[in-house]
C-alpha positions, 0 to 999 in steps of 0.5 A, spaced: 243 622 787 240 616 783 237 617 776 229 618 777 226 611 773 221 615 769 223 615 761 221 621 758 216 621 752 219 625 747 213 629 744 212 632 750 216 638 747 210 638 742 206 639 748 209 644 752 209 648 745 202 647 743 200 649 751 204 655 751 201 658 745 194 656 747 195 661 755 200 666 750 193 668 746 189 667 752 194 672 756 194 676 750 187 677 748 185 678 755 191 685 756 189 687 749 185 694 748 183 692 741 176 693 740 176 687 735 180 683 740 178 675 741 173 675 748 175 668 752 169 664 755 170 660 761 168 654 760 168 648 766 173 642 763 167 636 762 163 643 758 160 646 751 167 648 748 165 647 742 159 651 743 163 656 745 169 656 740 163 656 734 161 663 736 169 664 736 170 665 743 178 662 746 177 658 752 180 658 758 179 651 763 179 653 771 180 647 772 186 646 768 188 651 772 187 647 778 190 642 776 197 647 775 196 649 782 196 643 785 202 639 781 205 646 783 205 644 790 202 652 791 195 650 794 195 650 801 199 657 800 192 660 796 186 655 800 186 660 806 185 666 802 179 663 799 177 662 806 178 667 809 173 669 803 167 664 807 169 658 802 169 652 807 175 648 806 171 642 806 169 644 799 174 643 792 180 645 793 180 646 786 175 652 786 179 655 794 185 654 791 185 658 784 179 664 788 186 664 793 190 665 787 186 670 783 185 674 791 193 673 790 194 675 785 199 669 784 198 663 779 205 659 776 202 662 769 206 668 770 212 664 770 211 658 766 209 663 761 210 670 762 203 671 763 200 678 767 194 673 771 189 669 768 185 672 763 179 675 765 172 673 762 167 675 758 162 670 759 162 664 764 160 658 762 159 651 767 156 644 767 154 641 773 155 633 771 161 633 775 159 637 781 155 643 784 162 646 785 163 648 779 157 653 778 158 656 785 166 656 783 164 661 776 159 665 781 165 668 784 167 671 778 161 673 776 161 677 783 168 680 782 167 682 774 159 682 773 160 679 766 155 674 764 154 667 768 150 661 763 150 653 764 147 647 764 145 642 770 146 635 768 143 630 772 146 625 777 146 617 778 145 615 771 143 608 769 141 608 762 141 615 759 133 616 756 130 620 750 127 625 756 134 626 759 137 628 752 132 632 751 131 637 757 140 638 755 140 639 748 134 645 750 139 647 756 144 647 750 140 652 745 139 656 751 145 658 752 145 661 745 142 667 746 147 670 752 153 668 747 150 670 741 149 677 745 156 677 747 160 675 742 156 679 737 156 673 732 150 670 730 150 662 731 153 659 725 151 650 726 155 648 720 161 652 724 158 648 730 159 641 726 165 643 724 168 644 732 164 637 735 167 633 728 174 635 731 173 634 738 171 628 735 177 626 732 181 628 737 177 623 742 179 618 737 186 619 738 186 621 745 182 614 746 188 610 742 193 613 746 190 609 753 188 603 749 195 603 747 197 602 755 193 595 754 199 592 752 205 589 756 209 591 757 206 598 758 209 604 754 205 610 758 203 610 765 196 613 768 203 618 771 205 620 764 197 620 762 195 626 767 200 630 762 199 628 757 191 629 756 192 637 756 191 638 749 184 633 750 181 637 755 183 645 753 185 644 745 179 639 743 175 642 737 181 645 734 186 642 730 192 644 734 190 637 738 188 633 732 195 634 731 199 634 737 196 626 738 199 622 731 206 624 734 205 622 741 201 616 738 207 613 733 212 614 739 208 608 744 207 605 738 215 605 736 217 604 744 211 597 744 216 595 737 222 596 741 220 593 747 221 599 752 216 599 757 214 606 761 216 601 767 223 597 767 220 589 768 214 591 769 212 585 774 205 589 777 199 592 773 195 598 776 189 601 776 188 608 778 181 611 781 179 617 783 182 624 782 189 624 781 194 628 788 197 633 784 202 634 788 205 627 788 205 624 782 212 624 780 213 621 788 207 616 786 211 614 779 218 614 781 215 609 788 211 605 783 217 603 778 221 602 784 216 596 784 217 594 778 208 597 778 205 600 772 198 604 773 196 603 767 189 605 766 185 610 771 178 612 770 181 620 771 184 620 763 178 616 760 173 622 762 175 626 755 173 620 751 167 622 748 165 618 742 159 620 742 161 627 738 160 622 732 153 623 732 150 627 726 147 632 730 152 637 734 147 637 740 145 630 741 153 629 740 154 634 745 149 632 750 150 625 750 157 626 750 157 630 757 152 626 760 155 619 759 161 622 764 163 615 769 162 620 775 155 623 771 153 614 772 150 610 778 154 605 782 151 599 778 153 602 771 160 604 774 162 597 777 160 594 770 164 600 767 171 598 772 169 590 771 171 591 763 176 596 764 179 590 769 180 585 764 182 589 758 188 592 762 190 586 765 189 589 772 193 586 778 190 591 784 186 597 785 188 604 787 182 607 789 183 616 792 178 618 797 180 626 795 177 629 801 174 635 798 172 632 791 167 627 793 163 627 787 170 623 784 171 618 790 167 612 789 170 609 795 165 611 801 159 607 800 163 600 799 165 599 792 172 597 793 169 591 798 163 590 792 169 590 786 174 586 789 169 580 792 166 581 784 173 581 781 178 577 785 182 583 785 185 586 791 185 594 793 186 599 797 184 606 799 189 611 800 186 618 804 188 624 802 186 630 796 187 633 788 190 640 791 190 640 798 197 636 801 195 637 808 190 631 807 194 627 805 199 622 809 206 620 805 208 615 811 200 612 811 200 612 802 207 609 802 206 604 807 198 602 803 202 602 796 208 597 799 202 592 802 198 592 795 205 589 792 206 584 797 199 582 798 199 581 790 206 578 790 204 573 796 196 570 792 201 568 786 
């Protein structure tokens, strides 16, 4: 068997680490007896962990469970259970595959990290600036457990984001305060509150130097690489464990650019990635794309935990604006101008845009952007079928075959 072409990125070590202690304590709270133990708040991933962390809450993402299940290539075997349950299989395969897990009793956590299920909420916690999903996702456990079930309703379709906008979310904001003041016992502390958006900040920073990085060619990290390597900004960010784990991986691309080692040996083409990544395939993908001599370089997927705006002086406004100004929260003109500008700094030579069956809240492909894109930017695209979860949607032969007609249509304009 030949050598894989995908170079291994040495802080990943670091990762694994900091990653298995975050589940270890999350395991560990969950199963304890303690009248004094940690309580866990389920949080959707693109929602207010920081408010969560302040009242001392540890947090869990589903959705960084989903994504386990998918890379796992376990969904299509928990999805009908959650079928069976009445939730349609046109619907998240996020949300079908972690109830089928959870009905199961079967989740790659126990082997990846010895760990009894996934930790049982005290409180549920979602933000609807992704999908209305994620709040009938949350209800099934509130139905299962009976624990309390608070979130926000974000608004879709933004241009600018107004006062009036900000305003009606701060206050959705502070509305969850009584719920978790009451279950955690705590009183709401804003200086603690300070403390966890100034670190989310810090580790947006960092987060967003590790993209730009991929700007130069030749690249030293791929969109492949990046899926991975965003874990500790989606479920560590607001404590300094992620604040820590991403100077590391920094200095290692910035040595690979000193050293001329690129993530793809003669890196000839340069991709974009938009839409959902399929989870099952993305060694399949990396390894097919280096075979090219093609590099995804940038997607807009790994940039939705960029929240610059955690810089502003009020935590509220920080945290509001900051999952408000979402790609996937913004109308189709805002994204297009967004894409242009992404094109031109990445260096882009085609697009890969995802119509993930059952995410179509992060499909921008259905009602003619890639045609708008194209004829705007000169760059070519395709658009390959298939979903985040669900490999029975997805064609190996048919992606295979678009992936191969993406290099020679290139290769062929120059």
């Amino acid at each position: 068997m030949s050598e894989s072409p995908i170079k291994k990125i040495q802080a990943t070590g670091m990762m694994r680490k900091l990653m298995t202690e975050h589940f270890l304590e999350l395991d560990a709270a969950a199963n304890s007896s303690a009248s004094d133990r940690p309580l866990i708040a389920w949080c959707t991933s693109v929602g207010p962990a920081e408010l969560l962390r302040s009242f001392g809450f540890l947090v869990y993402f589903p959705e960084n469970h989903g994504a386990v299940l998918g890379s796992s290539r376990v969904a299509a075997d928990l999805i009908p259970a959650a079928n069976a349950r009445g939730y349609s299989p046109d619907i998240c395969s996020y949300l079908t595959s972690d109830v089928g897990s959870y009905l199961k009793q079967q989740t790659p956590l126990m082997k990846a990290f010895g760990m009894k299920g996934v930790p049982r909420a005290d409180v549920l916690v979602y933000n609807t600036n992704q999908c209305r999903d994620v709040q009938d996702w949350l209800a099934f456990y509130q139905r299962e457990w009976g624990v309390p079930l608070i979130g926000i309703d974000t608004q879709r379709g933004l241009g600018e984001i107004t006062a009036d906008h900000l305003d009606g979310l701060i206050a959705q904001h502070k509305s969850l305060i009584p719920t978790l003041a009451e279950v955690s016992g705590r009183k709401f502390d804003l200086d603690r509150l300070k403390e966890v958006v100034a670190s989310s900040y810090r580790c947006t920073l960092l987060w967003k130097r590790v993209l730009e990085l991929a700007a130069h060619q030749p690249s030293p990290i791929s969109f492949f690489d990046c899926t991975i390597h965003m874990g500790p900004a989606v479920v560590l960010r607001g404590t300094p464990a992620a604040e820590e784990y991403y100077p590391v991986l920094i200095k290692e691309l910035e040595q690979r650019i000193a050293d001329g080692i690129a993530a793809v040996d003669g890196e000839k083409l340069r991709y974009y990635w938009e839409g959902m990544p399929v989870w099952g395939k993305l060694r399949d993908h990396a390894e097919q794309f280096a075979g090219q001599h093609a590099c995804v370089v940038a997607s807009t997927y790994c940039n939705s935990w960029v929240f610059e705006a955690m810089g502003l002086d009020d935590p509220f406004e920080a945290m509001a604006r900051s999952y408000t100004e979402l790609f996937i929260v913004r109308g189709e003109d805002w994204k297009e101008d967004y894409l242009k500008a992404k094109f031109a700094d990445y260096g882009i030579d085609g697009i890969i845009y995802h119509d993930a069956k059952t995410c179509p809240n992060n499909s921008n492909c259905r009602y003619g952007m890639p045609q708008r894109m194209t004829r705007a930017t000169g760059v070519p695209y395709v658009t390959i079928n298939g979903d985040l979860n669900d490999l029975r949607m997805y064609s190996e032969e048919q992606a295979r075959t678009q992936f191969e007609a993406l290099a020679e249509q290139i290769e062929e304009s120059r």
